[in-house]
C-alpha positions in Angstrom: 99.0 85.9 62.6 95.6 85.1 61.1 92.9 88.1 61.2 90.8 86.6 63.7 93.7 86.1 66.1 94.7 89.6 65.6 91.2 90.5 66.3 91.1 88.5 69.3 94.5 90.2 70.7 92.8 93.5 69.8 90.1 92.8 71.8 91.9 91.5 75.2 94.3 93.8 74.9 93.1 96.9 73.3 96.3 96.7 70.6 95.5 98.2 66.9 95.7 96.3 63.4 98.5 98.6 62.2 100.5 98.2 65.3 100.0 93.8 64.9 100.6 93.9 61.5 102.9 96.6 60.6 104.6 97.7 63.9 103.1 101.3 64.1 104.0 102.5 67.4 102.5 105.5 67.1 98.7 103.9 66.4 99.2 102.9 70.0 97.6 104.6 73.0 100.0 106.4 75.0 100.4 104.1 77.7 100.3 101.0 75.8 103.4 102.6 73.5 105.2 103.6 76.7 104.8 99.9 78.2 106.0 98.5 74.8 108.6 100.9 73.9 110.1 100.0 77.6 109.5 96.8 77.3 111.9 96.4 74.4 114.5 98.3 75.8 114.9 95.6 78.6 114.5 92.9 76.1 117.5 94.4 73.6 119.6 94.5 76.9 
């Protein structure tokens, strides 16, 4: 992903650089992690 599409996901979507780019969970809010996190776990199924 290019920086200014990462930018532009960041900014609809409120998601951090670190998370796009090197999967940090944790630099998530809460409620984004929990959506994603839960969102995995039904895709992995």
């Amino acid at each position: 992903m290019s920086l200014d599409g990462a930018l532009q996901v960041n900014r609809v979507y409120g998601t951090t650089l670190d998370f796009l780019y090197l999967g940090r969970l944790e630099s998530l809010s809460t409620s984004m992690a929990r959506s994603f996190a839960e969102f995995s776990d039904v895709a992995e199924s």
